[in-house]
N, C-alpha and C positions, 0 to 999 in steps of 0.2 A: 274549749277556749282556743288550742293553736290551731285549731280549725278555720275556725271565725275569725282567728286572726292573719290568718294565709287569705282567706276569702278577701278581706280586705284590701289588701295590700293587692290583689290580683286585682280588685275590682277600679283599683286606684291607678295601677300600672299603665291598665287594657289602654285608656284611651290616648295617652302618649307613644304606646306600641301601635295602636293604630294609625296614628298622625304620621310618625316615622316612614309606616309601610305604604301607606300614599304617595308621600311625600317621592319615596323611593321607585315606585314604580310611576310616577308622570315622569321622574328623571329617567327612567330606562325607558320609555315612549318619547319621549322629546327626541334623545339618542338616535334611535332605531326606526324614527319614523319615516325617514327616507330609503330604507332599505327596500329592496325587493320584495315583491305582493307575497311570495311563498315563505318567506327568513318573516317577515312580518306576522303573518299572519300565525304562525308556528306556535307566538309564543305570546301575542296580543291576548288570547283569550285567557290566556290564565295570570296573566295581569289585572287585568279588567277584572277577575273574578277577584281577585286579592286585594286589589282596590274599593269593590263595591263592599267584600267583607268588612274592611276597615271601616267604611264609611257605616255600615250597619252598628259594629260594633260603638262606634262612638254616639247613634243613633240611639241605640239600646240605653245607654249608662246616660244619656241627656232626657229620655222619657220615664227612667227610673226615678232622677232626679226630680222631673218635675210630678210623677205621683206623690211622693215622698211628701213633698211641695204640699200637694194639694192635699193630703192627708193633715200635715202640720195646720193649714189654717182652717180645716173644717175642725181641727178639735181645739181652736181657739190657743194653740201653744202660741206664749211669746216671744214675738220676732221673727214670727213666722210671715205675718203681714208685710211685715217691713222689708224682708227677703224678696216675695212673690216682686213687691215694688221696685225693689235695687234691678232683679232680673227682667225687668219689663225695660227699665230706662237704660242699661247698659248694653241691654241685646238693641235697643231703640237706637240706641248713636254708635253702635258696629256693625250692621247691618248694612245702609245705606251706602257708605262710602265702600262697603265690597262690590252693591248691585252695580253702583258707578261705575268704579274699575273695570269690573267684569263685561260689559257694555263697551266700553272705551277699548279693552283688549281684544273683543271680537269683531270691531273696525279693524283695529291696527292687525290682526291676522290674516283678514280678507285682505289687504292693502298688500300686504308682505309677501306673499302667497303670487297673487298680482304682478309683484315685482318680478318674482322669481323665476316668472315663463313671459318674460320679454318678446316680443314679436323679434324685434331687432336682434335680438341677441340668437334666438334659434334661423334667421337668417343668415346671418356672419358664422356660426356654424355648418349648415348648409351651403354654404358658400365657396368657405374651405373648404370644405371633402371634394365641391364640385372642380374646385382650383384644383384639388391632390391629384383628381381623374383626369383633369384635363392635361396636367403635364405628366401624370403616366401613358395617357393616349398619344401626344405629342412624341415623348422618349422611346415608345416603342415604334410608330410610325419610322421615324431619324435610324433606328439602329437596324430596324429590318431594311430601308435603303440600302444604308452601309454594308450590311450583310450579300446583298442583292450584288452591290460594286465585286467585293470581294468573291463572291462565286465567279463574276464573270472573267475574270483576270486572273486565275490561277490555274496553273495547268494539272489539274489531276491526274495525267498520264505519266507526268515525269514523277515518279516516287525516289528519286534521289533528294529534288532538291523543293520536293512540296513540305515539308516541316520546315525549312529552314524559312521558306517564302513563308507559309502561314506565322511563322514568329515573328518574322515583320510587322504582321498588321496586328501585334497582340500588341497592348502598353495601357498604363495603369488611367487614363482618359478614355480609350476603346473597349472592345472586349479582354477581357481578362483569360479569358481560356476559347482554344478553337478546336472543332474534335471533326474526324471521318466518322460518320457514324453508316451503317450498314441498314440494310431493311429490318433487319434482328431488333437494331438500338443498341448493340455491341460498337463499342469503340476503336476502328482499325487504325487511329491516327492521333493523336492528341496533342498540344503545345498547351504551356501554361504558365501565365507572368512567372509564377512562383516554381523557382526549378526541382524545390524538393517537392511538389506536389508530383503522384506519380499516377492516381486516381482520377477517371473521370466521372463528370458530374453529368448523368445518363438522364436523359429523360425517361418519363412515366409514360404508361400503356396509352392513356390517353393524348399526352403531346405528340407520342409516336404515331397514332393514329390520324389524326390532325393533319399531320406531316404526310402521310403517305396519299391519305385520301384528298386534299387541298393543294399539296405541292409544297405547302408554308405550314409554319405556327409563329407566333411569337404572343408571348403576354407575361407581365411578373410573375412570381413566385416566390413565397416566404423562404428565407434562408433562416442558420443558429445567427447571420449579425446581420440581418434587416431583410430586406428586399432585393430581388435579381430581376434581370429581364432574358429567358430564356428566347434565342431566336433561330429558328430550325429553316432550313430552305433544300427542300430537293434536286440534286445536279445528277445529270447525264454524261457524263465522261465521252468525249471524241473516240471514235471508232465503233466499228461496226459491230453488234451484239456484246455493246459494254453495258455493264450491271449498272443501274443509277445507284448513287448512292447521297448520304445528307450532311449537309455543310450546316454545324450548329455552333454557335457563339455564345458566350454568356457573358452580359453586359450590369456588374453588379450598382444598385444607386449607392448615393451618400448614406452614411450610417444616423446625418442629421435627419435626413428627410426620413426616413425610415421610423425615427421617433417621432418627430413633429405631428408625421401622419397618424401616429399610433395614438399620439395623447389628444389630436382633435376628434378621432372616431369615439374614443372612449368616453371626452366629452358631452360629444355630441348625443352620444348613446347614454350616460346618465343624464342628461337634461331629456331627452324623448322620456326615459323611466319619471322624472319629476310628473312630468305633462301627461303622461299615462296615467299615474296613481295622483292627478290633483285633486278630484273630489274627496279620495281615502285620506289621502294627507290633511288635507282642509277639517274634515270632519274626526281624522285623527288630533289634529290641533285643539278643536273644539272640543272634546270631548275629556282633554286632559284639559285643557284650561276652567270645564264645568268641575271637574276632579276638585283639582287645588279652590276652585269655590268655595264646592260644598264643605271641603276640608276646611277653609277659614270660617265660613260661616257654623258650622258646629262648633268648632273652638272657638268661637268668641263666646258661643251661650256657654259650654261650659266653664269658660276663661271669668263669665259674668255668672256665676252659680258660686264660683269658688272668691269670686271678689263680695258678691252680695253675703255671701259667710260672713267672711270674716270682719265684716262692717256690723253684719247684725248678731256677733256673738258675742261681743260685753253686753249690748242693750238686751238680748234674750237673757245675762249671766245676771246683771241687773236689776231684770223685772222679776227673773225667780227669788231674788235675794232678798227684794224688797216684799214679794209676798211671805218668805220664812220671816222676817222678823216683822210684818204686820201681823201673822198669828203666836206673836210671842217668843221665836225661836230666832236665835242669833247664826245668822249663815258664818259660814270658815270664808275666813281670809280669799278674798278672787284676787288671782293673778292678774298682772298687770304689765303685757310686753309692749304695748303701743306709745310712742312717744308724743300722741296728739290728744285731741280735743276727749276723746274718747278713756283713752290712759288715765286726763286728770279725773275725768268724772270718777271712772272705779278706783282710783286711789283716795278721791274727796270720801265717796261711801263706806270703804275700808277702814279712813279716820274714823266716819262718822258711826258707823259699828262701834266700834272698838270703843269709843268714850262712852257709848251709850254702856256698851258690857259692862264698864267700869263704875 
């Protein structure tokens, strides 16, 4: 018996545990449907499967129901008719106004979806990044000049009063740091706005390269607070078998533009991932929106199994009652918790037993 009666209760549970776990996993796909093809895809399949369980599951206990169903009215039980009836007209007028919705929502997805990869708007993106290059192209054109003036006007031979000349041309509008640099890329020379800095800021194997092989470099470079413009230019110092050596500047940008650039690239680069994964997403949408469907449309026949009960369980309690006291046998008192048309009837019966007992 607590067997049977565990079984029950599980069998009663299942389909609310499964409604839940639908429900839960279209909300973690809604979430997570814009994410990256690989974080997606990771963890889509066992959603889907967990989804599709539930749906089976409440599958199951709606086609148990209606054997059941069909069993009650082949053996002619009363109320059993009246049931199969309630769940034909209830599932009949909740049915329809889902297909609508469902219809009407995979317009408005297509539409929305649409919205989201704007021609305009990945223009105006595109656009900025092009503006960002163009005045990083500009900025470093301007500073290698500058750079260029500054070589030709400083005398490299006098090592007395070449640091004090190069702190000249240092200030927080110009370069911020001016260094001698050797064929090495060791530092024989350095000035720097900031006096306790005592470290120079050496270029890489490859800007050094650049440098010796070209004469020049200059191009940004990520710094720990934004952006720089390294600008390296090779000088020949006056006199006869002097060593050239490389006059390097570092010209750091605003720390706004540094951001600015950073949050339209990222932009720019989640809306290309949108327009990359649109069909996935599209058909990610659709497929959670069939989800929560199917999800309404099984709970309404179950929602209509459990309303057609309890409509047709007086008139079943009823017809058995009047079949025991048509063979002579007075039925026990039927409860009576309904407050309608229904209630007076089996409380009318209840009198009418009762007087007859007497």
């Amino acid at each position: 018996m607590r067997h049977k009666s565990w079984l029950r209760r599980l069998i009663r549970v299942a389909p609310w545990a499964a409604v839940l776990l639908v429900l839960l996993s279209a909300l973690y796909l809604v979430i997570n449907v814009e994410q990256e093809t690989t974080q997606l895809s990771r963890h889509a399949l066992w959603v889907f499967v967990s989804a599709t369980l539930a749906l089976l599951i409440l599958l199951a206990v709606i086609v148990g129901r209606l054997l059941r169903l069909r069993q009650r009215v082949a053996a002619n039980e009363p109320g059993a008719r009246l049931t199969a009836r309630l769940v034909k007209i209830f599932s009949a007028l909740a049915l329809p106004p889902v297909v609508v919705l469902y219809l009407f929502s995979l317009q408005f997805l297509s539409e929305t979806v649409e919205g989201w990869l704007d021609v305009q708007t990945e223009q105006a993106l595109s656009q900025s990044i092009e503006l960002g290059q163009l005045f990083m192209a500009l900025r470093t054109r301007e500073v290698r000049s500058e750079l260029q003036r500054i070589g030709a006007v400083v005398d490299l031979n006098d090592q007395a009063t070449l640091a004090n000349e190069l702190l000249d041309y240092v200030s927080a509008s110009g370069p911020t740091e001016i260094n001698i640099l050797n064929r090495s890329g060791l530092a024989e020379l350095s000035v720097h706005i900031d006096p306790s800095a005592v470290v120079a800021n050496l270029p890489n194997q490859f800007a050094l390269t650049q440098t010796l092989e070209n004469g020049e470099y200059a191009a940004a470079e990520p710094t720990d607070d934004g952006l720089m413009i390294r600008v390296m230019q090779q000088i020949t110092p006056l006199g006869l078998g002097a060593t050239p050596v490389i006059l390097q500047a570092i010209y750091p940008l605003p720390a706004e533009f540094s951001q600015m650039a950073n949050d339209i690239e990222q932009a720019y680069y989640r809306y290309q991932n949108v327009a990359f994964l649109r069909g996935r997403l599209e058909q990610s949408l659709v497929l959670i929106l069939s989800l929560v469907l199917l999800l309404t449309a099984l709970l309404a026949i179950v929602l209509a199994f459990n309303a057609a009960r309890r409509v047709s369980q007086p008139v079943r309690d009823l017809a058995l009652a009047t079949q025991e006291l048509a063979a002579g046998r007075f039925p026990e008192k039927m409860p009576s918790d309904a407050g309608d048309e229904l209630g007076f009837l089996v409380d009318s019966f209840n009198t009418m037993t009762t007087e007859l007992a007497q």
